[in-house]
VEXSE-311912 format. One line per field, with one value per atom (N, C-alpha, C): atom name; x, z, y. Coordinates in nm, 2 decimals. Example, Ala and Ser with C-alpha at 12.3 -4.5 7.8 and 13.67 -1.06 7.14 Angstrom:
atome: N_CA_C_N_CA_C
u: 1.32_1.23_1.32_1.28_1.37_1.29
w: 0.78_0.78_0.78_0.71_0.71_0.79
v: -0.57_-0.45_-0.33_-0.22_-0.11_0.00
REM end
This chain:
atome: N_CA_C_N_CA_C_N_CA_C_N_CA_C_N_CA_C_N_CA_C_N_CA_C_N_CA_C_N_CA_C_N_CA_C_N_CA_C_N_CA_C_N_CA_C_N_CA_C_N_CA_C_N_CA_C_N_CA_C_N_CA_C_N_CA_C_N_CA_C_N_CA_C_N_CA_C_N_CA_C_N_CA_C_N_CA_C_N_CA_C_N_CA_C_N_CA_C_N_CA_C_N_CA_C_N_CA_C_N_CA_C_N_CA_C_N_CA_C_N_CA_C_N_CA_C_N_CA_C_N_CA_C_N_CA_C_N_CA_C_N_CA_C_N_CA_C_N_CA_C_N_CA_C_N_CA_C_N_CA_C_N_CA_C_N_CA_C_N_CA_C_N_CA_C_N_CA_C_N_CA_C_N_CA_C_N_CA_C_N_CA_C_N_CA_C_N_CA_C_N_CA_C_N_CA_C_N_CA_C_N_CA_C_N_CA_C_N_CA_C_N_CA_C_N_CA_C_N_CA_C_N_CA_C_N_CA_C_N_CA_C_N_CA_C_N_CA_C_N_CA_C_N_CA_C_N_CA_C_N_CA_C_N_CA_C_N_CA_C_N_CA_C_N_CA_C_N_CA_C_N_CA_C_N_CA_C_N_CA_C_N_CA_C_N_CA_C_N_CA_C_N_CA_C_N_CA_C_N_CA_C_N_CA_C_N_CA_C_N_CA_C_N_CA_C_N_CA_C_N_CA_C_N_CA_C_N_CA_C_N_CA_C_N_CA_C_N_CA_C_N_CA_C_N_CA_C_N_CA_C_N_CA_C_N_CA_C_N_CA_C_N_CA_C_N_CA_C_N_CA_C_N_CA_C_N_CA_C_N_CA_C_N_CA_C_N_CA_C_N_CA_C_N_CA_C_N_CA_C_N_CA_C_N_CA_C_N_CA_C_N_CA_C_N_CA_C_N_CA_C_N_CA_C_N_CA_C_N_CA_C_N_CA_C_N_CA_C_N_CA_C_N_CA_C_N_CA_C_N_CA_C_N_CA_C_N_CA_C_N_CA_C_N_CA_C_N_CA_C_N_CA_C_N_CA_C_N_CA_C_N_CA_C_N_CA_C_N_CA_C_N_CA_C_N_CA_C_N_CA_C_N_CA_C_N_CA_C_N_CA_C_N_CA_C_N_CA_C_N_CA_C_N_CA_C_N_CA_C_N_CA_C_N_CA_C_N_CA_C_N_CA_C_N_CA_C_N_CA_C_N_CA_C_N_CA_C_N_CA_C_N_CA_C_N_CA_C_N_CA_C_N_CA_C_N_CA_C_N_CA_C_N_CA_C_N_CA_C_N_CA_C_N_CA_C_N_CA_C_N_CA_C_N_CA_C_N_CA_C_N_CA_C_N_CA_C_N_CA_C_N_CA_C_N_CA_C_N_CA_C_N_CA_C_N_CA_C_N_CA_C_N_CA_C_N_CA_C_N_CA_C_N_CA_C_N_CA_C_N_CA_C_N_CA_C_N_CA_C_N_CA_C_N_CA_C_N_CA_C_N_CA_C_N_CA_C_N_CA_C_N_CA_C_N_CA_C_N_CA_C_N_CA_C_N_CA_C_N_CA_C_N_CA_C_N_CA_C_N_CA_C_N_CA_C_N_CA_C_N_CA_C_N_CA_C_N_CA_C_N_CA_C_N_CA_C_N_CA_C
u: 1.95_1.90_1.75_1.65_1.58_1.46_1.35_1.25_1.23_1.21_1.19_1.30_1.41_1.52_1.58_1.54_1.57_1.49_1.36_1.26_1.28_1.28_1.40_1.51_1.58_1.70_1.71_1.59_1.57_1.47_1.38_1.30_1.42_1.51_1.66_1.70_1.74_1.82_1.71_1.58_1.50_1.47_1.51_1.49_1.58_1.67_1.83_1.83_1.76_1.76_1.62_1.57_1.50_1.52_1.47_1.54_1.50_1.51_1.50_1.34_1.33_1.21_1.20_1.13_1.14_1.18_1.24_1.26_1.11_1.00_0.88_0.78_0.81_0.72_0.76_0.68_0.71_0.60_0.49_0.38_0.48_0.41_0.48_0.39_0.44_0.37_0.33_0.20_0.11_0.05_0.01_-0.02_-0.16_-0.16_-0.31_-0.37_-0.50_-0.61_-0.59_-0.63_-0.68_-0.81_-0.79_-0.91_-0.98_-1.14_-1.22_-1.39_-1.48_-1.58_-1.63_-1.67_-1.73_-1.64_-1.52_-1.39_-1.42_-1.43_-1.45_-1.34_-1.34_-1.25_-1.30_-1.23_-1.26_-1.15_-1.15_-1.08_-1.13_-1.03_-1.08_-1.05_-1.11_-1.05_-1.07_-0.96_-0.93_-0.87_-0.96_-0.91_-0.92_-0.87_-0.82_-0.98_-1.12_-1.24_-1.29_-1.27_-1.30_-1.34_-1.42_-1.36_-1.45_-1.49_-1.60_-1.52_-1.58_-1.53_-1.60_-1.48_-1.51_-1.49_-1.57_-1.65_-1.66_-1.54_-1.50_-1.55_-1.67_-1.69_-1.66_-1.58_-1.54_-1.64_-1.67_-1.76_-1.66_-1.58_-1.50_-1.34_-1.26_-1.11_-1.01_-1.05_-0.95_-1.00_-0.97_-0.88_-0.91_-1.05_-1.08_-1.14_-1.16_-1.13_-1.31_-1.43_-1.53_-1.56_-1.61_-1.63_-1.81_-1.82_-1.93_-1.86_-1.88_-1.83_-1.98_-1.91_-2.01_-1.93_-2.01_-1.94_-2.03_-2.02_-2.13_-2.29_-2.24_-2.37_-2.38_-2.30_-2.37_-2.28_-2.30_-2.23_-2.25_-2.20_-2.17_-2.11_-2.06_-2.00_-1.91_-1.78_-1.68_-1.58_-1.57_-1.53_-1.38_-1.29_-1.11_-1.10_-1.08_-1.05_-0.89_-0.87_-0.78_-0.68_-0.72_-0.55_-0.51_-0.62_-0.54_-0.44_-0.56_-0.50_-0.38_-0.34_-0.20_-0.11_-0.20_-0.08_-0.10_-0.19_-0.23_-0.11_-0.05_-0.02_-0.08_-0.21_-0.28_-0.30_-0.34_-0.38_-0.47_-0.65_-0.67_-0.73_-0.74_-0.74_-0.87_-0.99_-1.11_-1.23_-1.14_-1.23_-1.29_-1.28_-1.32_-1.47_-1.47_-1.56_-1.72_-1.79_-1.89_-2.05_-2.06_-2.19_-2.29_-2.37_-2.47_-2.43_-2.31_-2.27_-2.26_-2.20_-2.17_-2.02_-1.90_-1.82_-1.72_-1.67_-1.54_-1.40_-1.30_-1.14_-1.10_-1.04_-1.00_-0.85_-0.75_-0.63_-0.49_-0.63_-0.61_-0.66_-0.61_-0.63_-0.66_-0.74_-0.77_-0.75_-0.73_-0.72_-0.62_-0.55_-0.42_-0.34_-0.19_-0.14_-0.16_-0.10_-0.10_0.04_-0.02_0.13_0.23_0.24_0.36_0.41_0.32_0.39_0.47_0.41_0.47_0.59_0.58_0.70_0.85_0.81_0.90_0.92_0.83_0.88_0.96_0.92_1.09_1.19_1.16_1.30_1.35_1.30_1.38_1.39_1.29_1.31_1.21_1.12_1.08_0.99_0.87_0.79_0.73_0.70_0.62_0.50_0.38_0.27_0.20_0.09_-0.03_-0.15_-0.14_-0.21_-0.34_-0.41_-0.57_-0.53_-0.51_-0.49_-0.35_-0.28_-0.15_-0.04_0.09_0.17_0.30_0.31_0.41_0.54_0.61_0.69_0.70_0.68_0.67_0.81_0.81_0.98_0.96_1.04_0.99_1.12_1.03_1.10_1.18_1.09_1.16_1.04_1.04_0.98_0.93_0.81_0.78_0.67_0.64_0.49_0.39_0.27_0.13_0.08_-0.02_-0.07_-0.23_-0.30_-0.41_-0.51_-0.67_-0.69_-0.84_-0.74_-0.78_-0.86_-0.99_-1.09_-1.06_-1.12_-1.13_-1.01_-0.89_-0.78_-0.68_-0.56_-0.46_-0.36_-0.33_-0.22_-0.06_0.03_0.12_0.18_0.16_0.15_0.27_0.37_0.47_0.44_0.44_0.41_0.54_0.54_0.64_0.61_0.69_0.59_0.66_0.55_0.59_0.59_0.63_0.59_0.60_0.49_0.52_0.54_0.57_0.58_0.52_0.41_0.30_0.29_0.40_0.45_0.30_0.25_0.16_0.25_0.23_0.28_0.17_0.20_0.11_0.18_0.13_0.16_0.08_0.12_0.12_0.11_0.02_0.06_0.19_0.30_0.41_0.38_0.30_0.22_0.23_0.32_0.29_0.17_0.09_-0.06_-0.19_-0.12_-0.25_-0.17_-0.19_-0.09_-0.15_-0.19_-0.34_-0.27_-0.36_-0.32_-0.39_-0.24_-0.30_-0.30_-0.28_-0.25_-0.20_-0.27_-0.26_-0.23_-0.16_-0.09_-0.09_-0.13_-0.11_-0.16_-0.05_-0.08_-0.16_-0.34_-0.39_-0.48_-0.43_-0.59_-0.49_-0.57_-0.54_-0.68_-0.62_-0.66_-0.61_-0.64_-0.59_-0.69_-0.65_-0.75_-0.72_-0.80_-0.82_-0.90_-0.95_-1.00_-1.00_-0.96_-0.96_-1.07_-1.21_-1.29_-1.29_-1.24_-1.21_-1.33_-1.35_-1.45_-1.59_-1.66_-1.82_-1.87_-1.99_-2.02_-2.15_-2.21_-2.34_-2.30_-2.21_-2.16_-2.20_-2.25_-2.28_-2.39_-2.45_-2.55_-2.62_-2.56_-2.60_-2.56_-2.45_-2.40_-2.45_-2.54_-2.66_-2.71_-2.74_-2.84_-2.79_-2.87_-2.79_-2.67_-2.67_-2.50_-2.42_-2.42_-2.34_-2.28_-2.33_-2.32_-2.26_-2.33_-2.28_-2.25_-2.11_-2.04_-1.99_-1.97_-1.91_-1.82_-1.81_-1.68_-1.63
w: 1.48_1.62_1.62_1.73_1.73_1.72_1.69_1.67_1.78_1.87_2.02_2.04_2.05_2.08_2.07_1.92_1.80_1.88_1.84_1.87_2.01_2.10_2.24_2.26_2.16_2.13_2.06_1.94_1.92_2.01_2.08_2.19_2.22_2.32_2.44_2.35_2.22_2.15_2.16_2.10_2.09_2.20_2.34_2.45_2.49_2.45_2.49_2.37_2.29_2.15_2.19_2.26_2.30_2.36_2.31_2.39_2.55_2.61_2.75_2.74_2.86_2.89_2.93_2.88_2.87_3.06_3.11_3.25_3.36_3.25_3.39_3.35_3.25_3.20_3.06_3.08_2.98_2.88_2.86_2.77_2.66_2.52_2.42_2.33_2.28_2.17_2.06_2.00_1.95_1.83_1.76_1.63_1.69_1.72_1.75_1.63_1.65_1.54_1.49_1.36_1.29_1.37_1.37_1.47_1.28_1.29_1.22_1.31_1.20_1.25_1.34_1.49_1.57_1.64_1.64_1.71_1.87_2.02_2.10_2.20_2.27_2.38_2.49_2.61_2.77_2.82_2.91_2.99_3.13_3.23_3.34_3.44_3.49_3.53_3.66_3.75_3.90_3.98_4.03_4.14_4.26_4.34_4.51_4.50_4.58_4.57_4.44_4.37_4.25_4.14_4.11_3.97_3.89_3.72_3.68_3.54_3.43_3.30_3.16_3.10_3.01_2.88_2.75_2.68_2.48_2.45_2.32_2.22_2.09_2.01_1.88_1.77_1.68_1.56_1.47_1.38_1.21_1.22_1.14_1.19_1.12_1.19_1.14_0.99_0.93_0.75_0.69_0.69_0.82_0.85_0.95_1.08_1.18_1.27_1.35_1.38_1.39_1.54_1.66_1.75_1.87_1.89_1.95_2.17_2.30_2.39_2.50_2.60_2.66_2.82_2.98_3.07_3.14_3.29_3.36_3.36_3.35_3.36_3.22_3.09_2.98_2.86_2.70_2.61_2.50_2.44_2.31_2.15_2.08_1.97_1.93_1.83_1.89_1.67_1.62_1.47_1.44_1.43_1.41_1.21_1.18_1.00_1.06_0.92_0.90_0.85_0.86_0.83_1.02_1.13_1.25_1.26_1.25_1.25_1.22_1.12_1.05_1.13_1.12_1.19_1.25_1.33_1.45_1.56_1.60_1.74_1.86_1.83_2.01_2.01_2.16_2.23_2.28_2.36_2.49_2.56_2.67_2.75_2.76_2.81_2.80_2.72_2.66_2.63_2.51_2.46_2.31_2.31_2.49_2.55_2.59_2.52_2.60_2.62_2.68_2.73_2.62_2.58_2.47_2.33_2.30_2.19_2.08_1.92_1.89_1.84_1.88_1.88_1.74_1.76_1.65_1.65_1.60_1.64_1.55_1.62_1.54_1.58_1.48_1.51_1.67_1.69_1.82_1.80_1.88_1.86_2.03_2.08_2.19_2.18_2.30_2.32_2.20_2.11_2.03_2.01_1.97_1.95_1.81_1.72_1.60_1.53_1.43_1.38_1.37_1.32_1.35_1.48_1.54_1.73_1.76_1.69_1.72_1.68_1.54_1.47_1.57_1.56_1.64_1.75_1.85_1.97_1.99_1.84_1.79_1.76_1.67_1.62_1.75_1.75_1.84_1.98_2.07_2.21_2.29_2.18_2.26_2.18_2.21_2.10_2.17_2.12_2.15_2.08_2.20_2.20_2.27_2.23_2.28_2.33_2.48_2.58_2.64_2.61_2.68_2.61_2.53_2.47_2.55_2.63_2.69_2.59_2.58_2.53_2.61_2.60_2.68_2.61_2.63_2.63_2.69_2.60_2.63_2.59_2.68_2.68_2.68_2.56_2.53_2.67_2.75_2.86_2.84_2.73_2.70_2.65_2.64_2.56_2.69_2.69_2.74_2.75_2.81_2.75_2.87_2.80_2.90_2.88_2.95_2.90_2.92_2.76_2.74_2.74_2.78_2.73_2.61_2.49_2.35_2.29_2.26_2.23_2.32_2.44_2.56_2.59_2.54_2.62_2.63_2.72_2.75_2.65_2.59_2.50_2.55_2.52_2.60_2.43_2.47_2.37_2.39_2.32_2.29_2.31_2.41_2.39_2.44_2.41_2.47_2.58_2.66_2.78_2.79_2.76_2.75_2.88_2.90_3.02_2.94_3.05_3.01_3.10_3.14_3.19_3.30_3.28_3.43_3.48_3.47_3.57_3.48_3.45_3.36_3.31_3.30_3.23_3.15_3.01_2.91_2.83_2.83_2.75_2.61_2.50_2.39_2.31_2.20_2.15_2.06_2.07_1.99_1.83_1.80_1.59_1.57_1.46_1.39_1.38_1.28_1.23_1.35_1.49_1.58_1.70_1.75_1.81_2.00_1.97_2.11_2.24_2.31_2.44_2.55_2.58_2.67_2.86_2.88_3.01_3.00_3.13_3.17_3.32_3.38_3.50_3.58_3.64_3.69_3.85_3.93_4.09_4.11_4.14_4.24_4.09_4.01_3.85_3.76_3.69_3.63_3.53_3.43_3.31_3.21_3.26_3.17_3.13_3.00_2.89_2.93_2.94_3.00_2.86_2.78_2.72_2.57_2.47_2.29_2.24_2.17_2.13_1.94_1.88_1.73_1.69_1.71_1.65_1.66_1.70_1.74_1.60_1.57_1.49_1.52_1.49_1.52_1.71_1.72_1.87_1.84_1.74_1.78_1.83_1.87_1.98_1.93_1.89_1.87_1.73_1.67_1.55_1.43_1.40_1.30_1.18_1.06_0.97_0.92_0.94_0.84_0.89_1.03_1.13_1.05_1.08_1.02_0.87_0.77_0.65_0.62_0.74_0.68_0.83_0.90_1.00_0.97_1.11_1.08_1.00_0.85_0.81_0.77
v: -3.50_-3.46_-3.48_-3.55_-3.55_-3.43_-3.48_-3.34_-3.22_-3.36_-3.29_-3.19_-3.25_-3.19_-3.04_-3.07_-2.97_-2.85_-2.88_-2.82_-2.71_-2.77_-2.68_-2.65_-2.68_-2.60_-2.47_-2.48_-2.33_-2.24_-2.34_-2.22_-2.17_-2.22_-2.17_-2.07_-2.09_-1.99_-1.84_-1.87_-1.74_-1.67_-1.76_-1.70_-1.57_-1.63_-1.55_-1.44_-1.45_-1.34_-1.23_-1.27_-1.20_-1.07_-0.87_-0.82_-0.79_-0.71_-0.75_-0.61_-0.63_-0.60_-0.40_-0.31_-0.21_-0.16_-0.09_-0.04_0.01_-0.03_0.00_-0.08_-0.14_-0.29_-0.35_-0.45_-0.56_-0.54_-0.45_-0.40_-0.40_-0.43_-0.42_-0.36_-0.21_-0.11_-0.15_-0.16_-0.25_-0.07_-0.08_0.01_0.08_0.19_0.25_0.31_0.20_0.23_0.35_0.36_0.50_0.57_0.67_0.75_0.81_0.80_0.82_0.87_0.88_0.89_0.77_0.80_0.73_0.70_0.76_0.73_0.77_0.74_0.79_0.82_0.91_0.91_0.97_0.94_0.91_0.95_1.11_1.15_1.13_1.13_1.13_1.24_1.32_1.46_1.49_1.47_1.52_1.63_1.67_1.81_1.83_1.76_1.70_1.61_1.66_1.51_1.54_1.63_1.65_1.53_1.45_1.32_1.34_1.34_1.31_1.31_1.23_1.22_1.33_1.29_1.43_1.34_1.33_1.25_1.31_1.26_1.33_1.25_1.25_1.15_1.25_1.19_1.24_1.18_1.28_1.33_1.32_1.39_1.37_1.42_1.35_1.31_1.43_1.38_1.48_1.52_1.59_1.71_1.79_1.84_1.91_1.83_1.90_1.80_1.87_1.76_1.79_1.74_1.77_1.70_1.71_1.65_1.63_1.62_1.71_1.63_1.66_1.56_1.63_1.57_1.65_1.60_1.56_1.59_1.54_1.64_1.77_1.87_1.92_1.87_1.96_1.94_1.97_1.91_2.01_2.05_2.09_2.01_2.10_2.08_2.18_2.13_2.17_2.15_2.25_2.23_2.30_2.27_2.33_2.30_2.36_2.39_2.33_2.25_2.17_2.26_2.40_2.49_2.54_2.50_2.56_2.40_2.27_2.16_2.14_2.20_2.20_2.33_2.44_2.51_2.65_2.60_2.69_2.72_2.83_2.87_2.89_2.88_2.89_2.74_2.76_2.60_2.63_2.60_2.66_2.49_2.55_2.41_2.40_2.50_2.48_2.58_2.69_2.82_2.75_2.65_2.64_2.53_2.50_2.43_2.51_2.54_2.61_2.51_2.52_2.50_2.49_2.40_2.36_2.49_2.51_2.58_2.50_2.53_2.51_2.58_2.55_2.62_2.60_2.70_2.67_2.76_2.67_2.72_2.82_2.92_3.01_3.02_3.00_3.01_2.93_2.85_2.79_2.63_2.54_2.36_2.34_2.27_2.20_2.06_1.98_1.82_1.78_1.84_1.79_1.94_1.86_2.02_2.02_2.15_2.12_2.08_2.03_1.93_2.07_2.18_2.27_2.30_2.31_2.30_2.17_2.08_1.93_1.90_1.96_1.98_2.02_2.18_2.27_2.19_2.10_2.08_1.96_1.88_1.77_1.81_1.89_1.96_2.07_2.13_2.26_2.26_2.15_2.14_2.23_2.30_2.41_2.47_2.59_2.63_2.75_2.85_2.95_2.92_2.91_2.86_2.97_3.00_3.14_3.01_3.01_2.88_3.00_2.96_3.05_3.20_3.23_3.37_3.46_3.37_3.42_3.37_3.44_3.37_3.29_3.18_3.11_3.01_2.98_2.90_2.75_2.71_2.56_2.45_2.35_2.32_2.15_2.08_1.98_1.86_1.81_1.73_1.63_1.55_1.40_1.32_1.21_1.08_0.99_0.93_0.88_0.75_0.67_0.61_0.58_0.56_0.58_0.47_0.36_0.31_0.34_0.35_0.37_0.23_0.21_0.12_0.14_0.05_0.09_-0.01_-0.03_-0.08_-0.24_-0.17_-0.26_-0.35_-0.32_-0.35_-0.28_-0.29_-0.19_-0.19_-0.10_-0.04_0.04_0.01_0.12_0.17_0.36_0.43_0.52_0.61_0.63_0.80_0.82_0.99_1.08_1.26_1.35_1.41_1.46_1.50_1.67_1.74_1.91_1.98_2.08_2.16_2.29_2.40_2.53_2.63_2.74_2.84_2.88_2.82_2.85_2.74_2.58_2.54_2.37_2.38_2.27_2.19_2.05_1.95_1.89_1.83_1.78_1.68_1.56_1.46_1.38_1.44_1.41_1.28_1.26_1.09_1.15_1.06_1.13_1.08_1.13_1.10_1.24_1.29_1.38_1.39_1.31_1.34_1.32_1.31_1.27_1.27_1.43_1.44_1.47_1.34_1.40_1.40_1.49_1.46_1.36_1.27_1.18_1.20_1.36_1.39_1.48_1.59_1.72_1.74_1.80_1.80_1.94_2.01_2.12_2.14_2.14_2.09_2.01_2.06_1.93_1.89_1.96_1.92_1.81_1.73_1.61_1.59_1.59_1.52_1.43_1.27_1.18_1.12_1.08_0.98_0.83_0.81_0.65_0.55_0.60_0.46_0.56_0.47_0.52_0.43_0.41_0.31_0.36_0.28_0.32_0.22_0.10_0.01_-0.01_0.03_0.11_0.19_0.17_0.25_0.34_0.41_0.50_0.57_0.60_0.67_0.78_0.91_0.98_1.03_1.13_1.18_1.31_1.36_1.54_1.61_1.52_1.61_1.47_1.50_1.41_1.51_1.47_1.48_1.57_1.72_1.82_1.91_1.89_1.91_1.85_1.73_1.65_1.62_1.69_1.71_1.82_1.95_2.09_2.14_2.13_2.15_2.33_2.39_2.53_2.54_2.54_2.57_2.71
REM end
C-alpha cells in the first residue's frame, strides 16, 4: 500500500476511535499545577451591581496552609495548622477575613474544605459541617466541571457541587489533597475563581522576611 495511502487510512481509523466529545464541550481535562509558594488565585465576586475581585496569594501550601489576600478596600493575612487542614469540621465563608489582621484557623478551613469533610462527602453523600459557627447539613449533588483559566489559559477542572441547608451551593476542586473552591452560589451573591497562576515567582506583598519564616503557628 502506498505511504500516502497508508498514512490516511490510519488518520480515518483514529478518527472513528476517537471518543466522542464530553455533553457541554469538547475542553479536554489537562493536570492542574501543583499549588506552592507564589501560587495565586483570583475570585470574582457578584451581588446584583455589586463586582470587585478578591485576591488569594499563597505563602506556603502545605503541611499548613499560609495565606496573604487582599480586595478592593483592604488585605490581611490569613494561617490554618495542617491538623484543621486535615480535619477541621467548621468552614466559615468570611469570618476568618478581617481587615489588616493577621488571622488564624481554629478548628475551622475557609476557601477549601478539609480533606475529612471531603472525604465524608464522597463516601457518605453528605456531612455535618459547622458553616459561620452554625451547624448545617450539607448534601453532596453530583460531579461536575468548571472551566478555570490556569497560568493564562483555560483549563476545564473536575469539581463536586455541594449544597447546604440555608439553601448555598459550593463547588469544589474534586482533589482530596486540594480541595478548593471554585464557586459559591447563594441567591443574588456569587463567588467564582476565574484565574489559578502557579508559575510566577516573588508574588508576595505583605507576608516577607521574619512573617514569612515564623507564621502564627
Amino acid at each position: 500500500m502506498p505511504l500516502r495511502i497508508r498514512a490516511g487510512f490510519v488518520l480515518l481509523i483514529s478518527v472513528f476511535l476517537l471518543p466522542p466529545c464530553p455533553r457541554r464541550s469538547c475542553s479536554v481535562e489537562s493536570v492542574l499545577p501543583a499549588f506552592g509558594r507564589d501560587t495565586v488565585l483570583v475570585w470574582q465576586i457578584r451581588n446584583q451591581e455589586y463586582s470587585a475581585e478578591f485576591v488569594v496569594r499563597v505563602a506556603e501550601f502545605s503541611p499548613d496552609r499560609f495565606l496573604e489576600w487582599e480586595d478592593e478596600k483592604t488585605q490581611g493575612t490569613l494561617f490554618m495548622p495542617s491538623r484543621d487542614i486535615e480535619g477541621a469540621r467548621g468552614y466559615a465563608t468570611s469570618q476568618l477575613f478581617a481587615a489588616g489582621m493577621d488571622m488564624r484557623g481554629k478548628n475551622a478551613t475557609t476557601l477549601w474544605l478539609s480533606r475529612r469533610i471531603f472525604r465524608e462527602l464522597k463516601e457518605k453523600k453528605k456531612a455535618k459541617i459547622v458553616i459561620d459557627g452554625v451547624q448545617s447539613m450539607t448534601t453532596l449533588k453530583g460531579e461536575d466541571q468548571l472551566i478555570v483559566e490556569v497560568n493564562r489559559a483555560p483549563l476545564t477542572l473536575s469539581v463536586i457541587r455541594v449544597s447546604d441547608d440555608r439553601g448555598a451551593e459550593r463547588w469544589f476542586l474534586d482533589q482530596e489533597e486540594n480541595p478548593l473552591m471554585l464557586k459559591h452560589q447563594l441567591r443574588t451573591f456569587s463567588q467564582t475563581l476565574v484565574s489559578i497562576t502557579t508559575d510566577r515567582a516573588n508574588t508576595l506583598r505583605w507576608i516577607k522576611g521574619k512573617k514569612l519564616d515564623n507564621p502564627l503557628r
